[in-house]
N, C-alpha and C positions, 0 to 999 in steps of 0.2 A: 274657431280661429284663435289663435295664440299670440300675444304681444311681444317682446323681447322685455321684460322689466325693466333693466337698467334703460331702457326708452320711456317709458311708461313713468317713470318716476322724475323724470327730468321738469314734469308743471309741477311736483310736490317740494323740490330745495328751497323754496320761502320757508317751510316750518322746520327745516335743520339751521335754518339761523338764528329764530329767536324763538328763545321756550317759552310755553304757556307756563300760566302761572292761576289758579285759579283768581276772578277778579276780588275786590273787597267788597262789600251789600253792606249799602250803610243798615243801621241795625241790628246786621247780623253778626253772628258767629261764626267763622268756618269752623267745624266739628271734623269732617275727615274729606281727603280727599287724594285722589292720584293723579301725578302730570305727566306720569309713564317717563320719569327719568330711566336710562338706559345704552347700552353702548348699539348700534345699529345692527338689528337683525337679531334681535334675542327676546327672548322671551317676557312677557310681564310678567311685574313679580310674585312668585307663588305664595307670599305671606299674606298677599294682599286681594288674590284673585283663583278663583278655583278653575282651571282651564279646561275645557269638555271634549272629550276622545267620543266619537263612536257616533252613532246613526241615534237617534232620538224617537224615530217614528211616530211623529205626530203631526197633523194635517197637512199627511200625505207631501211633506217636503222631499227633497230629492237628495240632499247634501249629506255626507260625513262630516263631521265637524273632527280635526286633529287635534293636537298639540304639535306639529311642525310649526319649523318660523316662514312656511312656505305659507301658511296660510292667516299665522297672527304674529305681529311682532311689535317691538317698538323700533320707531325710526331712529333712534338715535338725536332725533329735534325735540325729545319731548313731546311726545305721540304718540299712539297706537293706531296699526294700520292692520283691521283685518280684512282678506282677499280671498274673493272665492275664484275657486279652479275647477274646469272643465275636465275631467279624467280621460283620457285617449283611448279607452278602452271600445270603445263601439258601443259601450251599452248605453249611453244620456249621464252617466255619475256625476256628482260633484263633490270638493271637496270645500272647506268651508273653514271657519274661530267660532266660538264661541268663549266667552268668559265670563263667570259668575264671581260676586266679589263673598270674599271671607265675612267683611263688613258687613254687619247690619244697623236699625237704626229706627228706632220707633218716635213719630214725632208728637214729642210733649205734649200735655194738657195746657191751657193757657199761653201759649206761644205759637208764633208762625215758621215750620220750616218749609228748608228748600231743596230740593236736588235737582243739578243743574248739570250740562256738560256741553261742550264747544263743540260742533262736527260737520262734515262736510263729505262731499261724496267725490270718487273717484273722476275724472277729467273725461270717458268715454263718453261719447254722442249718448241723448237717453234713449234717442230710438232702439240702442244695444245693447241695452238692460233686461227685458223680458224675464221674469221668472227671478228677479235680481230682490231681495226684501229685508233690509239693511234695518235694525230695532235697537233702539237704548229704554231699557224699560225695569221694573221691578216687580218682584214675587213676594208672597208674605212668605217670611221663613218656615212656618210650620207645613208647608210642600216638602221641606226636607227629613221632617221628622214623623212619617204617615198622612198627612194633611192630605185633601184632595182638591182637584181646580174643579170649579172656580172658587170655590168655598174660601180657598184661601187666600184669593185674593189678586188681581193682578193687575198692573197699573202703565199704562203705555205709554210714554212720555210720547216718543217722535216713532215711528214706522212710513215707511217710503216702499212704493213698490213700482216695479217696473220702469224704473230711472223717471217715473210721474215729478212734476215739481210739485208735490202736495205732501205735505208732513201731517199724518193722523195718531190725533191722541185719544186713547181710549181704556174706561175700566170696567174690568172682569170682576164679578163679583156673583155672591149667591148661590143659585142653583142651576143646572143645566138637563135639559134647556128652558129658556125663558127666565123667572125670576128678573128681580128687578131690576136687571144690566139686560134683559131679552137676549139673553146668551143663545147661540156662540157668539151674536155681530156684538154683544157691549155694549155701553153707553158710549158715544165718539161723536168726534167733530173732526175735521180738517183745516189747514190752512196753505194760502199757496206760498210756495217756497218760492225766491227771488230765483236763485241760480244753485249752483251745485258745489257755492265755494261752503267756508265758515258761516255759520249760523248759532246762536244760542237756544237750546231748548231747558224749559225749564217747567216744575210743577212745582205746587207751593199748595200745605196744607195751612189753612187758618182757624185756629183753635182757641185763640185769643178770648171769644164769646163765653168759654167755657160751659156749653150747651150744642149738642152732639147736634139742633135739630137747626139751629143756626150757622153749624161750622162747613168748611165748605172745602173744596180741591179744584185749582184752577192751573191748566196748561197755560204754557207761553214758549211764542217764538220771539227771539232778538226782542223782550220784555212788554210784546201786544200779545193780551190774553184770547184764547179762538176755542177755550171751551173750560167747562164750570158743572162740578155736582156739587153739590150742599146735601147736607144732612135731612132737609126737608123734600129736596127732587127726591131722593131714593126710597126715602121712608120706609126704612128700617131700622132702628137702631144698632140692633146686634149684627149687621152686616156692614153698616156703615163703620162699625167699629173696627171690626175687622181691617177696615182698610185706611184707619187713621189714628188707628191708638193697640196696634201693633207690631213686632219686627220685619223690616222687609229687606230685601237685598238688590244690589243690581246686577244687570245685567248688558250685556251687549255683545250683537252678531248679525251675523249676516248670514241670511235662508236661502236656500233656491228651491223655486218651485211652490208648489203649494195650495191649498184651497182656495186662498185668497187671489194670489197673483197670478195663477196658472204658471205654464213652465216654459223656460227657456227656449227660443227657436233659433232658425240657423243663424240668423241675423245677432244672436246675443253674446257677447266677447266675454273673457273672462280677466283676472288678471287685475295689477294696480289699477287701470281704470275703471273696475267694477268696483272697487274696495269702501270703506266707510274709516274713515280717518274721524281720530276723538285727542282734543286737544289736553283735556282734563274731563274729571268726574269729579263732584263736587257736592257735599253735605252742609248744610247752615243752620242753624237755631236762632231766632231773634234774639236779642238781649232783656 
């Protein structure tokens, strides 16, 4: 089933009135960030975001990911809204965003950072989500330059699947399978999400100790922490390294289908209210 959009969009005009702005952290620094200024229905911007054409084929997701504004855009409020679509084709297809940022970002020796982003999920029933699996999360950047996963690293801030009100944060790391993330599940926790408006999700490495066996990685939703690795949980050096004193990048999209979530059934809509809305994206350094 198909929505009519300009329907679908009418619980989203709160965020065409007033722009996000990423917040101030006492302490910190904001180092870089995006609040997807833009005029409505265009694209984010390419200086700042590498946008993903084409089928990925990995665990077994269902989706193409475009570059149309049909399926990533910014609203015009200071937002990004990407929407997955059901393709009419008879065969199950979908189509889907994804966007990798140009940014990267390695967090300091002796200092606390943070990567942070505001997001919220589309207004459809969750019972109509099935196979829905909406991620803001980061990659170490040498994936891009031969590296291989999980070696190099991967860091899930918020993952949602099946319109569930549970946000899981989880890191990839090591070797596959097992190694000390027990790969593929990762080391993860969850938390339960209130509802399906605005939320903050955030990770923050603490480096401050300046001893790799002491220093730590803690998720947070709306600023209550729901999961924590330390240098000494993992007990590895040279992996723990990897994943806090290396360049990493972000990321955010929306999957369908998949290992995890399983796949979409008849009951599951596509459209604005499947979508994952991000108010900003957000980098800090303590002072």
């Amino acid at each position: 089933m198909r929505f009519d959009p300009s329907i679908l969009l009418l619980p989203f005009l709160p965020s065409l009135v007033s722009a996000w702005h990423p917040p101030t952290l006492q302490g910190y620094n904001l180092v870089w960030y995006d609040e997807f200024e833009g005029s409505p229905q265009t694209l984010p911007s390419a200086s700042r975001w590498n946008i993903i054409n084409g089928k990925l084929n990995v665990n077994n997701e269902l989706e193409t990911y475009t570059s149309s504004t049909k399926t990533i855009h910014v609203s015009g409020g200071h937002t990004l809204q990407i929407i997955p679509w059901r393709q009419q084709n008879g065969n199950g297809d979908w189509i889907s965003g994804r966007i990798e940022s140009t940014y990267t970002f390695t967090p300091p020796a002796g200092k606390k950072t943070v990567a942070q982003a505001e997001i919220r999920f589309g207004s459809n029933p969750t019972n109509t989500k099935a196979g829905i699996w909406p991620a803001f999360w980061l990659l170490g950047q040498e994936l891009r330059s031969g590296g291989s996963w999980p070696a190099c690293g991967e860091l899930d801030i918020l993952e949602t699947v099946n319109g569930d009100l549970r946000g899981y944060g989880t890191l990839h790391c090591g070797t596959y399978p097992g190694g000390p993330c027990n790969e593929p599940s990762g080391r993860g926790a969850s938390t339960a999400i209130p509802n399906q408006d605005w939320h903050t999700w955030k990770i923050e490495w603490d480096r401050t100790s300046g001893d790799w066996w002491t220093s730590k990685i803690t998720w947070y939703m709306d600023g209550v922490k729901f999961h924590e690795v330390s240098g000494q949980s993992l007990g590895d050096s040279a992996i723990f390294d990897k994943i806090s004193n290396k360049p990493l990048f972000f990321i955010l999209n929306v999957a369908v289908g998949g290992n995890w979530p399983g796949y979409p059934n008849a009951n599951t809509l596509d459209g604005p209210g499947s979508m994952m809305e991000v108010g900003y994206v957000a980098h800090y350094v303590s002072n």
